[in-house]
C-alpha positions in Angstrom: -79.3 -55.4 65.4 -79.6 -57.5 62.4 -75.7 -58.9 60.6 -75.9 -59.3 56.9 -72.9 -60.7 55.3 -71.5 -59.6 52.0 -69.8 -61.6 49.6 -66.2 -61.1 51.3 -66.7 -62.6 54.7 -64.8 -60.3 57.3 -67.1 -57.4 55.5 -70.8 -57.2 56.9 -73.7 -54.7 56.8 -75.3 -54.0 60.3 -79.3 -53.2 60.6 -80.4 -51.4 63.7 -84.0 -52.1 64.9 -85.6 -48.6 65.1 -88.3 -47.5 66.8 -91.1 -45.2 65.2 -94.4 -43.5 65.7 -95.8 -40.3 64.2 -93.2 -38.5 66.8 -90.0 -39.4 64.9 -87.6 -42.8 65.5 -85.5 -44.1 67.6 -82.4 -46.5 67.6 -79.2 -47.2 68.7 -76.4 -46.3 66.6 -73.8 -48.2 68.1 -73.6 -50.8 71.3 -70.2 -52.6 72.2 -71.7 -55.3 73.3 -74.6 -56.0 71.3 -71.6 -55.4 68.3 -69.2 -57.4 69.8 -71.6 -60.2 70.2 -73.2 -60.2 66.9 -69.9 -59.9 64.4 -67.8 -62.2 67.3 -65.0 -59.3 67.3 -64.1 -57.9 70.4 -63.1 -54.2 69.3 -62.7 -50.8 71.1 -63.4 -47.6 68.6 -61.4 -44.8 69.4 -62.2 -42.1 67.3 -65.5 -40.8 65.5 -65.1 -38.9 62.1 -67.9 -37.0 60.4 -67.3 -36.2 56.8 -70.0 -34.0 54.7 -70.1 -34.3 50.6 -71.8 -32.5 47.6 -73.5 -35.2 45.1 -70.8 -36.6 43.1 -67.7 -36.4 45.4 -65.5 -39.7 45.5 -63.4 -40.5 48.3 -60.6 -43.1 48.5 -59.8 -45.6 48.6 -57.8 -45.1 51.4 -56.2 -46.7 54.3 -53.1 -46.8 56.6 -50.5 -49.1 56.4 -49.7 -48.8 60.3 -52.1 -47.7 63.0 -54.2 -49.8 61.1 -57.9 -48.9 61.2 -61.2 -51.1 61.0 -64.2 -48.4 60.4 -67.5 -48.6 61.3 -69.9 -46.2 58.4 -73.2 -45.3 58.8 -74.7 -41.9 57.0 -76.4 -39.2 58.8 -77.8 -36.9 55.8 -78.3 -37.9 52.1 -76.2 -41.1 50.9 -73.7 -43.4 49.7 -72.5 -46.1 48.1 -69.9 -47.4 50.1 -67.3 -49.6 49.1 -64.6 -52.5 51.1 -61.3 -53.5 49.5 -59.7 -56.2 50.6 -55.6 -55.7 50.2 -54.3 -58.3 53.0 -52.1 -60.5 50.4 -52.1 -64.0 51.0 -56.2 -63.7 51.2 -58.3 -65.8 49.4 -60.5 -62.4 48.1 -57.4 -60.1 47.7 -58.3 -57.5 45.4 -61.9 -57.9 45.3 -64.4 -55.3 46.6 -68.2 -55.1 48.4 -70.5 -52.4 48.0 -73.5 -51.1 50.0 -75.6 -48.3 50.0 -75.9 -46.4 53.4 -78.3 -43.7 53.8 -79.7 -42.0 56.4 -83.0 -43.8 55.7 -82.3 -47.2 55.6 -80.0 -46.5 58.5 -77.5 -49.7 57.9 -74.1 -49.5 59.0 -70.9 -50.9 56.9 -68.2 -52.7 58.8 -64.5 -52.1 57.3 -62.4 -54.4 59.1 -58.5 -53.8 59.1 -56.9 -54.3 55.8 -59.3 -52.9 53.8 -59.1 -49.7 51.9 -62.2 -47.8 52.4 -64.4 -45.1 49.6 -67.1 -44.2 49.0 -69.4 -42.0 46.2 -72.1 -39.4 47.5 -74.8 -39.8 46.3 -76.8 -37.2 47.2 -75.8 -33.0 48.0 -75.1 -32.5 51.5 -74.5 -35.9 52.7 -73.1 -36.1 55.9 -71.0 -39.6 57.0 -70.4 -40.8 60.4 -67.7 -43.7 61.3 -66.0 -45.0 64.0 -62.6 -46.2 63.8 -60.6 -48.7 66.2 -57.1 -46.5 65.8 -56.3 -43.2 65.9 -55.5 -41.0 62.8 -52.0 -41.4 62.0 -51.1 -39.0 58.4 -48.0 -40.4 58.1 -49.2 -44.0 57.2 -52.0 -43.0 55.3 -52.1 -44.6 52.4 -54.5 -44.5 49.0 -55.2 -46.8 46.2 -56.9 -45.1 42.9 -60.5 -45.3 43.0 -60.6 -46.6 39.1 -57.7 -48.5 39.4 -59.0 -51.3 36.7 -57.0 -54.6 38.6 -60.5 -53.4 41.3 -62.7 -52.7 38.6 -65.5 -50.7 41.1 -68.5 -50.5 39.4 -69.3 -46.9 40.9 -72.5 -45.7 40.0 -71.2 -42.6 38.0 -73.5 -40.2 35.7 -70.4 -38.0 35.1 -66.7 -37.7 36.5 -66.8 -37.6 40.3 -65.3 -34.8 42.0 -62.2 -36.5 43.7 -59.6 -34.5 46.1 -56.0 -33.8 44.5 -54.5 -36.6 47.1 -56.8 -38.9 46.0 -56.1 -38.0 42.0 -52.9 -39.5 43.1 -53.6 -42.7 44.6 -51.3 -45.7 43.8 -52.5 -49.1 41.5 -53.0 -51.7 43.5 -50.0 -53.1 41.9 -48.1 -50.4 43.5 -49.4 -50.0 46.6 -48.5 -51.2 50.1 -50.4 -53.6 51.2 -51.1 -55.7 54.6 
């Protein structure tokens, strides 16, 4: 497994080394320790979430404000572009954002760390996401911050209005929103 780091440092791309031949591929999606090792984190996931999206739906930016959860994204079908908020106040990149494109060919893997809020754009119909999480799903802290909220200024790569769920038509400005 290759790290990359992005331009916010807690935020880093993982590269699996796959195996192919004319048969197919081969990799490992996730290892504990070969993860721990690399990122220097010593983290138990305990849930796996698998969302699937028409071309052009937008989802997030969301997060929870306790039960925090760090999230581990890699996509399965089609692809994304992916995208890391940082809202833990008092930090030196508060209120900036990373982006990567995940797809099930290039195979990379995006790691949200706690206090984050997490979205992403499909890309592509039928795309299918896959991420782990280090806390269980708790509704009642679930929190969301607008997806064009202009103090983040996202630079999603939009042809037309993405299709975006009524909750998250609702999110809070960053401004507004409760942050780590």
């Amino acid at each position: 497994m290759q790290i990359t780091p992005t331009e916010i440092e807690d935020v880093v791309v993982l590269e699996p080394r796959v195996f192919g031949d004319d048969r197919g591929f081969f990799f490992e999606s996730f290892n504990e320790q070969a993860f721990n090792e690399k990122t220097g984190l010593n983290l138990r996931f305990v849930q796996d979430n698998h969302s699937r999206s028409a071309q052009n739906v937008l989802r997030g930016l969301h997060y929870q404000i306790q039960q925090p959860q760090g999230k581990l994204v890699r996509v399965v079908s089609g692809s994304i572009f992916d995208v890391a908020v940082d809202i833990r106040q008092g930090s030196p990149t508060f209120g900036q954002w990373v982006s990567c494109v995940l797809s099930a060919e290039n195979k990379k893997q995006l790691w949200v760390p706690v206090g984050f809020a997490h979205g992403f754009l499909s890309l592509e119909d039928h795309t299918e996401v896959l991420y782990k999480t280090t806390d269980y799903y708790a509704p009642a802290h679930e929190r969301c911050i607008r997806w064009d909220d202009p103090a983040i200024a996202i630079l999603w790569p939009l042809s037309s209005d993405p299709i975006v769920s009524s909750k998250d038509q609702v999110g809070k400005a960053l401004g507004e929103a409760d942050l780590f």
